[in-house]
PARO-553762 format. One record per residue (C-alpha): x, y, z. Coordinates in nm, 3 decimals, always signed. Layout:
       x       y       z
       X       Y       Z
...
END
This chain:
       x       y       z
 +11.371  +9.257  +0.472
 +11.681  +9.133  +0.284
 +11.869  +9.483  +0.374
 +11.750  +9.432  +0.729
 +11.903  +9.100  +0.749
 +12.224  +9.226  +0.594
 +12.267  +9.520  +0.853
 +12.186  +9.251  +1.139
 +12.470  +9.042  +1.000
 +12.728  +9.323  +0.958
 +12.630  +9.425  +1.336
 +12.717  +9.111  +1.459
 +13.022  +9.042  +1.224
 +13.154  +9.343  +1.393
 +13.051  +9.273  +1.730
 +13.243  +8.914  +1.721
 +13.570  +9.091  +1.511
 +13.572  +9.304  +1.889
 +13.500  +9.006  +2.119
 +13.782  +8.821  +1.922
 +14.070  +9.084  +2.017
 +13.978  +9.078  +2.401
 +14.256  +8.905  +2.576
 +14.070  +8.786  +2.874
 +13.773  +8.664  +2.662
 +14.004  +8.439  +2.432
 +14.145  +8.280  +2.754
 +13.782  +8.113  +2.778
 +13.697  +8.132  +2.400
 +13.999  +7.932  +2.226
 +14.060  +7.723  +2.556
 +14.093  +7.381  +2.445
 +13.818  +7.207  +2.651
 +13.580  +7.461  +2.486
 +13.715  +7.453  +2.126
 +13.751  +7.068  +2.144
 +13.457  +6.977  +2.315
 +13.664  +6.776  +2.558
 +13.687  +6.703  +2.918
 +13.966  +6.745  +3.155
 +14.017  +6.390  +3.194
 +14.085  +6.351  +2.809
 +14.391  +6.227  +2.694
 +14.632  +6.354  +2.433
 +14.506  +6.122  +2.144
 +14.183  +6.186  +2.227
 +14.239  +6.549  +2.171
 +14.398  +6.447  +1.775
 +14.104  +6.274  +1.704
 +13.819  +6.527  +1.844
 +14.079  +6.818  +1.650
 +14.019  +6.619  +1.326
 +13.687  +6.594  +1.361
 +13.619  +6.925  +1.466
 +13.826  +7.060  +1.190
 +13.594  +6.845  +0.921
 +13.288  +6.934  +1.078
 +13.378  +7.262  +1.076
 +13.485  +7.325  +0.736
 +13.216  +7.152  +0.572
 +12.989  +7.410  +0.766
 +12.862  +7.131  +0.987
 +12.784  +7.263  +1.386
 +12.920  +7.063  +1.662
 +12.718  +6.841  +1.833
 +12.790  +6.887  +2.185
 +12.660  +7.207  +2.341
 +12.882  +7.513  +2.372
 +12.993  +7.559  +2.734
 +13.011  +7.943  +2.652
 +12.744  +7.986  +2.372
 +12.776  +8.390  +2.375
 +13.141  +8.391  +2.232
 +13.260  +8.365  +1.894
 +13.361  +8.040  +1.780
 +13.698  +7.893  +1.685
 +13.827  +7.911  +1.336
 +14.058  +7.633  +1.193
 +14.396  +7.734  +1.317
 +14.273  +7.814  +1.669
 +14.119  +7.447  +1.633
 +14.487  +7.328  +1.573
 +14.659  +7.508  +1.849
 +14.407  +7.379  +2.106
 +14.516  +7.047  +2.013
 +14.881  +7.137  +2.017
 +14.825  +7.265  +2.368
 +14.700  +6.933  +2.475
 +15.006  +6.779  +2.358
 +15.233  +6.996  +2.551
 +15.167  +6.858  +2.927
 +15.302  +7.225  +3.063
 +15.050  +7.447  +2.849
 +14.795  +7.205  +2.884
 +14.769  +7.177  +3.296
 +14.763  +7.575  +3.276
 +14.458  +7.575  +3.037
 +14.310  +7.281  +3.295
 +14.362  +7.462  +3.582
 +14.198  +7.752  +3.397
 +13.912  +7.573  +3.329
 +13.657  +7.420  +3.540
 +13.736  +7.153  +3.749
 +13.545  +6.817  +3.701
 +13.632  +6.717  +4.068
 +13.355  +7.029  +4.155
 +13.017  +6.820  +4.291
 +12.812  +7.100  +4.121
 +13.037  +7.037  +3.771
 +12.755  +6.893  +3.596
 +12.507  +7.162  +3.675
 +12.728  +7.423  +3.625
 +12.810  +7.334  +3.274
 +12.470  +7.248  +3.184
 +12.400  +7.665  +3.346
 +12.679  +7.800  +3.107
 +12.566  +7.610  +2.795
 +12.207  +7.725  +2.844
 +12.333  +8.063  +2.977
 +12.076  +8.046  +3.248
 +12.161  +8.381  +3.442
 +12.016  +8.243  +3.775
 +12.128  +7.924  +3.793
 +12.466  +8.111  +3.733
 +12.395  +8.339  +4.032
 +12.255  +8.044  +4.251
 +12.595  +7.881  +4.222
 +12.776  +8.163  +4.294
 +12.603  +8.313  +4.567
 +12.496  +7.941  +4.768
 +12.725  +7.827  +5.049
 +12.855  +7.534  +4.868
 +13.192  +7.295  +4.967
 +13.507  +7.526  +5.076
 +13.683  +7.229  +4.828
 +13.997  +7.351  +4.626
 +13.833  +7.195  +4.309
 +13.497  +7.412  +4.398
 +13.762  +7.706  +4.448
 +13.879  +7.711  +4.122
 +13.568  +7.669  +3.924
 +13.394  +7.943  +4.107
 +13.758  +8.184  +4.042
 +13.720  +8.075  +3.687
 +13.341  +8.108  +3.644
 +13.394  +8.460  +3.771
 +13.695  +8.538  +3.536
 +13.465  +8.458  +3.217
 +13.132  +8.615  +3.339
 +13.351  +8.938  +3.442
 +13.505  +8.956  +3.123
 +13.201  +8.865  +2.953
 +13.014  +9.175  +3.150
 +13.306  +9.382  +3.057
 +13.227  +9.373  +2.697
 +12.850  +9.331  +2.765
 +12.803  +8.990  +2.647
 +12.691  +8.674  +2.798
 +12.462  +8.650  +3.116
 +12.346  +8.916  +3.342
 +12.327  +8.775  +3.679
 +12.007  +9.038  +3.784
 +11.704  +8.990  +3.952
 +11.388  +9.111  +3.893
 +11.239  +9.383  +4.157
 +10.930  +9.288  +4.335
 +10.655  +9.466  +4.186
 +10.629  +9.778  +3.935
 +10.621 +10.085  +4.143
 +10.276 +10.295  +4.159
 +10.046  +9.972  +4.065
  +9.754  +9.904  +4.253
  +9.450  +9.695  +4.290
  +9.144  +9.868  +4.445
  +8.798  +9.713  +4.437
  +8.585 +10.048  +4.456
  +8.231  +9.825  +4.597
  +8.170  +9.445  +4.691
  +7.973  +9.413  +4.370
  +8.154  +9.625  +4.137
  +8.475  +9.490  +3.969
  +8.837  +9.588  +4.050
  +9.007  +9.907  +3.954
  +9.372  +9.942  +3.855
  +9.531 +10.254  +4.020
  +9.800 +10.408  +3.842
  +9.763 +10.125  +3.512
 +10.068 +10.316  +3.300
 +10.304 +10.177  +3.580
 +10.241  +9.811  +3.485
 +10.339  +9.932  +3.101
 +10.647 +10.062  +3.226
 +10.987  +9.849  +3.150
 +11.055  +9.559  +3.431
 +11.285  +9.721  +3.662
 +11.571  +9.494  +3.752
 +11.866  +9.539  +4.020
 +12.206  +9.428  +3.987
 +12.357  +9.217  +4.251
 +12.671  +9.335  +4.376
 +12.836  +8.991  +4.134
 +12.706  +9.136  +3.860
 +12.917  +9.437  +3.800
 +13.193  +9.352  +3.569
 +13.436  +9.485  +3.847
 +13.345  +9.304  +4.117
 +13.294  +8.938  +3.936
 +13.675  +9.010  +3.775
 +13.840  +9.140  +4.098
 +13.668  +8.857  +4.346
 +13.785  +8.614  +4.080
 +14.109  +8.792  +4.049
 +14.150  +8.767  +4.483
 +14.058  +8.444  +4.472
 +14.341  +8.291  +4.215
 +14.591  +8.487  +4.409
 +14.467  +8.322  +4.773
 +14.445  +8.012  +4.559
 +14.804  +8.039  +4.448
 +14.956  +8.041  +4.815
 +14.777  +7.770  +4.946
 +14.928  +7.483  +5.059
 +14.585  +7.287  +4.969
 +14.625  +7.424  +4.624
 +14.949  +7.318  +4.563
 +14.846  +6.974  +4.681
 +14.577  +6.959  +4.434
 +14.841  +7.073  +4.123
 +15.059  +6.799  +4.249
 +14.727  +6.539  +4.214
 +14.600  +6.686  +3.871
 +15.031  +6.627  +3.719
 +15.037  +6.291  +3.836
 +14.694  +6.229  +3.687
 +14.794  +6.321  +3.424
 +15.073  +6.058  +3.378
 +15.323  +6.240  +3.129
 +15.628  +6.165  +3.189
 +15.727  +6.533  +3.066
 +15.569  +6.668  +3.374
 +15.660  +6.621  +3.763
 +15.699  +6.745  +4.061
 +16.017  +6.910  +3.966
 +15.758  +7.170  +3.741
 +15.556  +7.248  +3.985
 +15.687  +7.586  +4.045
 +15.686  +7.654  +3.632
 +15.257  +7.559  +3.674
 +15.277  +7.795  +3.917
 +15.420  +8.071  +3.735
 +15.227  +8.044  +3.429
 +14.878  +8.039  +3.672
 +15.015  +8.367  +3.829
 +15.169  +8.494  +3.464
 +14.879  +8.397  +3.280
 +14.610  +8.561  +3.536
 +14.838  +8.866  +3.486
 +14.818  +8.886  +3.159
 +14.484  +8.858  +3.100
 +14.391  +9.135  +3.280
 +14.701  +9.358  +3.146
 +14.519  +9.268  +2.815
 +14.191  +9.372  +2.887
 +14.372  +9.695  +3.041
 +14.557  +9.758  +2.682
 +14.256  +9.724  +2.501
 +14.050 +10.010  +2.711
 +14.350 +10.261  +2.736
 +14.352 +10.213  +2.325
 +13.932 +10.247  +2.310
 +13.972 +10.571  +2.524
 +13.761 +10.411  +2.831
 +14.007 +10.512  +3.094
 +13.743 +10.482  +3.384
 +13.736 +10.153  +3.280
 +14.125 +10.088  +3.307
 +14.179 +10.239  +3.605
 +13.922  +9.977  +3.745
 +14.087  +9.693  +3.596
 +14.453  +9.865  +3.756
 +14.244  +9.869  +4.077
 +14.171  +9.513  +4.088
 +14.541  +9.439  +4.039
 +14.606  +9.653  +4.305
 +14.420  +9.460  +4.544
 +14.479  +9.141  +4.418
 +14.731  +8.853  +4.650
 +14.920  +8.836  +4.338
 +15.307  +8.967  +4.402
 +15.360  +9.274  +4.264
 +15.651  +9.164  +4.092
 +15.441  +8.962  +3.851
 +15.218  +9.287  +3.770
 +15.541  +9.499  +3.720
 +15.636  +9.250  +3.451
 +15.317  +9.198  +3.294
 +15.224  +9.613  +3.292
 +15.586  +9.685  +3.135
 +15.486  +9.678  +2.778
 +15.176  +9.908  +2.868
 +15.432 +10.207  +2.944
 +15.567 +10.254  +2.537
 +15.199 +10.358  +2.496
 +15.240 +10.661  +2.786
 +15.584 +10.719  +2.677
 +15.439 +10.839  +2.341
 +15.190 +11.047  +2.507
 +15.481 +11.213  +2.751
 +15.643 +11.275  +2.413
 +15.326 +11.479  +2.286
 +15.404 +11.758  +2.555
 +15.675 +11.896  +2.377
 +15.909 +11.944  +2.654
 +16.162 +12.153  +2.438
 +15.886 +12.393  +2.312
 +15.965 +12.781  +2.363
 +15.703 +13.057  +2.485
 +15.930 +13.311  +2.404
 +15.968 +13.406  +2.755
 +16.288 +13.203  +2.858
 +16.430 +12.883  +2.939
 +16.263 +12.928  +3.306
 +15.917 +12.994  +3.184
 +15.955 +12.739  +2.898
 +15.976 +12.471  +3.187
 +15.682 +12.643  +3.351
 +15.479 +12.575  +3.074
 +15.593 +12.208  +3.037
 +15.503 +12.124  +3.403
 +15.172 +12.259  +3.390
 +15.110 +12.020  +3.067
 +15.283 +11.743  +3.261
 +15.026 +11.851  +3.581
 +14.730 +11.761  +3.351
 +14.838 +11.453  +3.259
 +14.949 +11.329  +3.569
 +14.651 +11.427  +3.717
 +14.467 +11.187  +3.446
 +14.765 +10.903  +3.500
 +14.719 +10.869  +3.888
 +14.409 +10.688  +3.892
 +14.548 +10.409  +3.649
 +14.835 +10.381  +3.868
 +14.722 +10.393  +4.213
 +14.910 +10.121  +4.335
 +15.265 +10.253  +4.090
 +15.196  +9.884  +3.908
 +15.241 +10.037  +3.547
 +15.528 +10.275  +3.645
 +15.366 +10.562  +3.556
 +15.532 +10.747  +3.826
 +15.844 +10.692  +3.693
 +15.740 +10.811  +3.377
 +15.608 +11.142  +3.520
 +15.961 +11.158  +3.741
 +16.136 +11.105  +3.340
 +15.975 +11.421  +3.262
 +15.990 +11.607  +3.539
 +16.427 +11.494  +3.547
 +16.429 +11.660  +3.208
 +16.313 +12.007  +3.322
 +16.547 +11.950  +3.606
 +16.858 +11.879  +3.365
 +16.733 +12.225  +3.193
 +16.752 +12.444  +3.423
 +17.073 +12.303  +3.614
 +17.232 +12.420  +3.244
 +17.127 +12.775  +3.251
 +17.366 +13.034  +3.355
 +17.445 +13.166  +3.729
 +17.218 +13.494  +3.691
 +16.908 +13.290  +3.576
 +16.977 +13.025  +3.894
 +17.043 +13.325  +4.132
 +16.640 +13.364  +4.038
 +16.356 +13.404  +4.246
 +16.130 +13.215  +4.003
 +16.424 +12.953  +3.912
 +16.381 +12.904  +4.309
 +15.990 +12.882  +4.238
 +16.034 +12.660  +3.967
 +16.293 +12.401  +4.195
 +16.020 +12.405  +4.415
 +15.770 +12.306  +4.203
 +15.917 +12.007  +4.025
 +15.995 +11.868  +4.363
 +15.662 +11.884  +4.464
 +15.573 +11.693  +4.152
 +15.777 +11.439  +4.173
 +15.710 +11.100  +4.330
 +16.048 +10.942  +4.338
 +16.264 +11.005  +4.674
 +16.590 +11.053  +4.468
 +16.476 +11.257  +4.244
 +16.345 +11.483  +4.542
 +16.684 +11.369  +4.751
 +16.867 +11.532  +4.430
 +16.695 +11.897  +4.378
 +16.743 +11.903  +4.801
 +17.099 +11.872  +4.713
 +17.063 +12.092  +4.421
 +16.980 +12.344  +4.661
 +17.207 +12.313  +4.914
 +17.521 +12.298  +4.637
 +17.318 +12.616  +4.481
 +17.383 +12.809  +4.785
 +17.722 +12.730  +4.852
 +17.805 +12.837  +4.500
 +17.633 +13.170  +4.534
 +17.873 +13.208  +4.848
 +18.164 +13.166  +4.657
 +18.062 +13.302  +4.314
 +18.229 +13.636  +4.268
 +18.123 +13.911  +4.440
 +18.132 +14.115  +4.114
 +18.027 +13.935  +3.840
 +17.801 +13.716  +4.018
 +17.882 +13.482  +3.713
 +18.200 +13.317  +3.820
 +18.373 +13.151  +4.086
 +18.646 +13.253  +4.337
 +18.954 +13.266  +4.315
 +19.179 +13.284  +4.658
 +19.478 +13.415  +4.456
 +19.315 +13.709  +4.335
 +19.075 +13.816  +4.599
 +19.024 +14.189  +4.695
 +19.018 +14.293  +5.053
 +18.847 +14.563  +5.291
 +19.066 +14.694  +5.597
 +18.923 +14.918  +5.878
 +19.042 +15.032  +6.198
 +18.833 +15.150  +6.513
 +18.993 +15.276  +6.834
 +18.916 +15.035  +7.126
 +19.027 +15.294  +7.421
 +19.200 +15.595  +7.523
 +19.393 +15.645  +7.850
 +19.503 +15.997  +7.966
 +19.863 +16.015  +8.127
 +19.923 +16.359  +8.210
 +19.918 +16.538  +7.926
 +19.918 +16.308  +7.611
 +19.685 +16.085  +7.483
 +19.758 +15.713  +7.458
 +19.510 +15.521  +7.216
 +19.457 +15.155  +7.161
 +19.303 +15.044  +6.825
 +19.224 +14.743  +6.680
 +19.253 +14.652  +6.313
 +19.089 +14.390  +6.113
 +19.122 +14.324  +5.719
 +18.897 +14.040  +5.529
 +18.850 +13.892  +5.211
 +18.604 +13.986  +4.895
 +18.578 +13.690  +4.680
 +18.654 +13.770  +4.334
 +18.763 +13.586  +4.049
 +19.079 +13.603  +3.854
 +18.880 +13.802  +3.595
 +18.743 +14.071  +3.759
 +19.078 +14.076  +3.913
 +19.266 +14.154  +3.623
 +18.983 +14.393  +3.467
 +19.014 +14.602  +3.817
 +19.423 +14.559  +3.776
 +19.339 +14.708  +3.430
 +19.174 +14.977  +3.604
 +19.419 +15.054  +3.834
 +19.685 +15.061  +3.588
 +19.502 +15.323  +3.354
 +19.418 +15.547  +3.719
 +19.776 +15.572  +3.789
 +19.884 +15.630  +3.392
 +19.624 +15.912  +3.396
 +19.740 +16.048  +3.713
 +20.131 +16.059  +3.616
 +20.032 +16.202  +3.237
 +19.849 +16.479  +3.402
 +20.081 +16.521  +3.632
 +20.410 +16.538  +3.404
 +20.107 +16.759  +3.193
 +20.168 +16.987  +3.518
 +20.526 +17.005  +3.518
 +20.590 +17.076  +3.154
 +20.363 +17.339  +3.191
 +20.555 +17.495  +3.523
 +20.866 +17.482  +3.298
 +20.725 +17.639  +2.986
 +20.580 +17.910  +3.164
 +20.806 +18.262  +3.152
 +21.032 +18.303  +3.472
 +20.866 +18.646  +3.533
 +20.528 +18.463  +3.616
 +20.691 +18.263  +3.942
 +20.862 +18.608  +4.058
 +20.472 +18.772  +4.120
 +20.404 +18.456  +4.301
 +20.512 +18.404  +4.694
 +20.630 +18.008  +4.778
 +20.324 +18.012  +5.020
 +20.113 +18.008  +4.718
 +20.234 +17.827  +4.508
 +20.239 +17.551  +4.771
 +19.909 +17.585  +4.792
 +19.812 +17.552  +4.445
 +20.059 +17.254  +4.412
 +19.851 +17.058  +4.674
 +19.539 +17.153  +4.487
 +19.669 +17.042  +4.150
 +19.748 +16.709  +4.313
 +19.419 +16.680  +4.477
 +19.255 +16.791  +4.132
 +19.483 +16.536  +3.935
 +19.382 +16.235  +4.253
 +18.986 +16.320  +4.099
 +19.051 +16.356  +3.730
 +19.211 +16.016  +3.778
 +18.905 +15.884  +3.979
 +18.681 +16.013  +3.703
 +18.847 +15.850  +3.426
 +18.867 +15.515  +3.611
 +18.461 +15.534  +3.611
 +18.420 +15.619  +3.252
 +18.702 +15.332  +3.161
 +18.519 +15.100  +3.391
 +18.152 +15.184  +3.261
 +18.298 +15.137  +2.940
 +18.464 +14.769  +2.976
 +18.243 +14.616  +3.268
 +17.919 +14.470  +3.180
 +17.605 +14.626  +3.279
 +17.477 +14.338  +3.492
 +17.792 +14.354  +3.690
 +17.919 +14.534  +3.963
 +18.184 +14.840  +3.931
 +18.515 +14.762  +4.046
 +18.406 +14.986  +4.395
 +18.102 +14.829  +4.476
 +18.229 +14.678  +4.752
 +18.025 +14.809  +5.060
 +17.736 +14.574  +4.946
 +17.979 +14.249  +5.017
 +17.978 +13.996  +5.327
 +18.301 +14.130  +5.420
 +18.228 +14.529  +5.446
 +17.890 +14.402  +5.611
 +18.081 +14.203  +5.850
 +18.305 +14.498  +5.959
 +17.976 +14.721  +6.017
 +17.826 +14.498  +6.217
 +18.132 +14.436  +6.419
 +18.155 +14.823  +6.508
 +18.413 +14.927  +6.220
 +18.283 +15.248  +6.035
 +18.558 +15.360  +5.824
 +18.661 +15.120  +5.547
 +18.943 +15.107  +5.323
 +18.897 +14.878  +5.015
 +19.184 +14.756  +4.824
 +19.114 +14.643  +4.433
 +19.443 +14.547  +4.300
 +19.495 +14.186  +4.160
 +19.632 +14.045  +4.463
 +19.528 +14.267  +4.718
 +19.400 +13.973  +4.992
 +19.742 +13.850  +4.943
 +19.954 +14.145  +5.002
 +19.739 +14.241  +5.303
 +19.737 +13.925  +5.484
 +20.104 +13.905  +5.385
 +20.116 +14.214  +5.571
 +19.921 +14.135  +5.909
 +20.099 +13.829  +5.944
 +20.443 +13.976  +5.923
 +20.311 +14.264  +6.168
 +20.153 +13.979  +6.466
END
């Protein structure tokens, strides 16, 4: 029996500890016309002396003797019992807990109290649900009465506002003969738990966001604002006038807000994230500005900043900067996909927090090198984070990305691929094609038509196919002085068995020999010095320029690869038009 009790008390010791962290049940529980026992009318010194009573009856373990207008929540302790009296004092904070209280000017006051201190769950619903007065007094105790049954509900407390079904299913009473007695059909149906509906004001969700509609219709009224203006001059404190109206306002609209930011905090940190995207939901739709929700919401995002942060947006797969990111936006998929219904109406910012994220693998890969961007999955990868993202500028910039992407892969160097152009050092490709012949008598008079254009390449490659050059014509002249030495070693009687004809001959093979050595030992040079990801110094036929001239009609090209090559031949065509 004893350990019975003892569990029943730690059960409930617990149960209060929880109720006494919710935000939006503390509004209600530590509200000064609760704590105090007093009414809305009461003046400031009668809130001193009902604080030091309170306070004595309290801590000699005496109970109050007026009923508890909310019974089902945890009482007050001492210091809470101070600050309600404090807030009386102050004439700002105190006509924000009035207004946040139930309004004595209601003609149903007195029955509704006497409903809440009994917790009698239909006279509850019978207020709510009876066409009463449209009064702004009425307004605001109904708002109100919803606010503290919906949080109530939320944490399963307090009144259920149910009604009981009509009859248990399967029961029936059949009288088998006139004179014999009755006969239950079905009997284990009447044994069965009373089955019991919910109205739609009973859900937690719809009590809170009704309540939540109504203070924001309540807040633009003109008829509202006439009734703050009557409750501060009642209340005859020279501390507040007119002039704070706007401030009572505020804290109505700041206060509202934070209650159910609260009550959000406290369900993303319990894990119940169907239940937080409900209370985001009624924010969503509430008449409250958004303005007010951005504010109140902001110190909710430090909680999904640390879970961004969990993702590990640096992590490595091993596979590359390109599939790193990959990897990152697939775990940054998941949780979006979990963030959107919290933040259906962007209140908490959680976009922006997702667009953080997905800027980061956007600041990655703009930092990898020109091969890795000249990708087909770096293109795959753009494409994806756009997609992603919610924010227009962030899209606006990867567009742009893009765009700037592919005018730097037109002027990167046709060689390298890895650099930019340089004008002073590009090569050049020159055909000619012959555009029509005319026959005068016996000769042959051609027209042709000659056109030259530019290969980008930059001042690198440039020099490195100088380099080239330079060693071609050093290995042609050292052969070819090779040659000569060689004529002039030989005896005199070897050139006297030899006729001029032939040695011609062989002179103009030597050359042609020496011209192919010399091409030969350019290639080895150049496979030698030039990366292998890069072009050789005559790939040329695969650039915009040679495929220009083919497409225009010009067959035979002629590609130039010294250092300033574009120069020298434009130099040239100039001088010649």
């Amino acid at each position: 029996m004893t350990a019975t009790a003892t569990f029943e008390n730690t059960t409930a010791g617990s149960e209060n500890q929880a109720l006494l962290r919710c935000p939006g049940l503390g509004q209600f529980r530590t509200s000064a016309f609760r704590v105090l026992r007093l009414s809305p009318a009461a003046t400031a010194k009668e809130a001193v002396w009902q604080c030091d009573k309170t306070l004595a009856r309290v801590r000699m373990g005496i109970p109050l003797p007026d009923p508890d207008p909310a019974p089902w929540l945890p009482s007050a302790d001492p210091i809470e019992i101070q600050e309600a009296a404090r807030t009386i004092e102050s004439p700002l904070a105190r006509i924000v807990e009035q207004l946040l209280w139930f309004d004595p000017d209601d003609e149903n006051h007195a029955s509704l109290i006497e409903a809440l201190t009994t917790a009698d769950h239909e006279r509850l619903r019978a207020y709510l649900t009876a066409s009463q007065s449209s009064s702004v007094a009425h307004r605001v105790s109904d708002a109100n009465l919803r606010l503290l049954l919906g949080f109530s509900r939320l944490h399963e407390v307090g009144p259920v506002l149910v009604e009981p079904a009509s009859a248990a299913p399967g029961a029936k009473l059949v009288r088998q003969n006139r004179s014999g007695p009755a006969i239950v059909e079905n009997p284990h149906a009447l044994l069965r738990a009373p089955v019991t509906r919910e109205v739609g004001l009973a859900t937690w969700h719809g009590l809170l966001g009704h309540a939540v509609a109504s203070w924001g219709m309540l807040l633009c009224s003109p008829d509202f604002v006439e009734h703050v203006r009557v409750k501060i001059a009642a209340l005859g404190d020279e501390l507040l006038t007119d002039d704070d109206l706007e401030a009572v306002l505020s804290g109505l609209r700041t206060r509202i807000a934070d209650l159910v930011v609260g009550e959000t905090r406290l369900e993303i940190a319990e894990g119940r994230l169907d239940r937080a995207s409900l209370l985001s939901s009624i924010a969503a739709h509430s008449n409250i500005a958004a303005e007010t929700w951005l504010a109140a919401f902001r110190p909710l995002r430090p909680l999904f900043q640390a879970e961004l942060a969990e993702l590990a947006p640096h992590a490595e797969t091993g596979l590359g900067v390109v599939e790193d990111v990959s990897a990152y936006l697939d775990r940054l998929t998941s949780l979006a996909r979990r963030w959107w219904p919290l933040d259906e109406a962007r209140l908490l910012g959680l976009s922006g927090l997702i667009d953080d994220g997905l800027q980061d693998a956007f600041d990655r890969l703009r930092a990898q090198p020109p091969r890795i961007r000249r990708g087909v999955r770096f293109a795959e990868i753009l494409s994806r984070i756009s997609a992603i993202a919610q924010s227009q500028s962030l899209q606006a910039r990867i567009a742009g990305y893009k765009e700037r992407l592919a005018d730097i892969e037109s002027s990167l160097c046709h060689f390298c691929r890895k650099r930019e152009t340089d004008v002073e050092y590009m090569a050049s490709v020159t055909s000619t094609r012959v555009v029509s012949r005319e026959y005068r008598g016996n000769t042959i008079h051609t027209k042709s038509q000659t056109q030259a254009r530019p290969i980008t390449r930059c001042k690198h490659c440039a020099l490195l196919h100088g380099y080239l050059y330079q060693v071609g014509q050093v290995a042609f002249f050292a052969l070819l002085g090779a040659v000569v030495f060689f004529a002039h070693a030989v005896p005199s009687t070897w050139l006297t068995t030899l006729t001029w004809g032939v040695f011609g001959v062989s002179a103009l093979f030597g050359i042609v020999v020496l011209d192919a050595i010399t091409f030969v030992v350019r290639d080895m040079v150049g496979a030698q010095i030039i990366p292998p990801d890069e072009r050789r110094f005559r790939d040329y036929h695969e650039s915009k320029a040679a495929k220009g001239l083919r497409d225009d009609g010009f067959t035979r090209l002629e590609y130039d690869f010294r250092p300033n090559a574009w120069q020298v031949t434009s130099r040239r065509f100039s001088n010649s038009s």
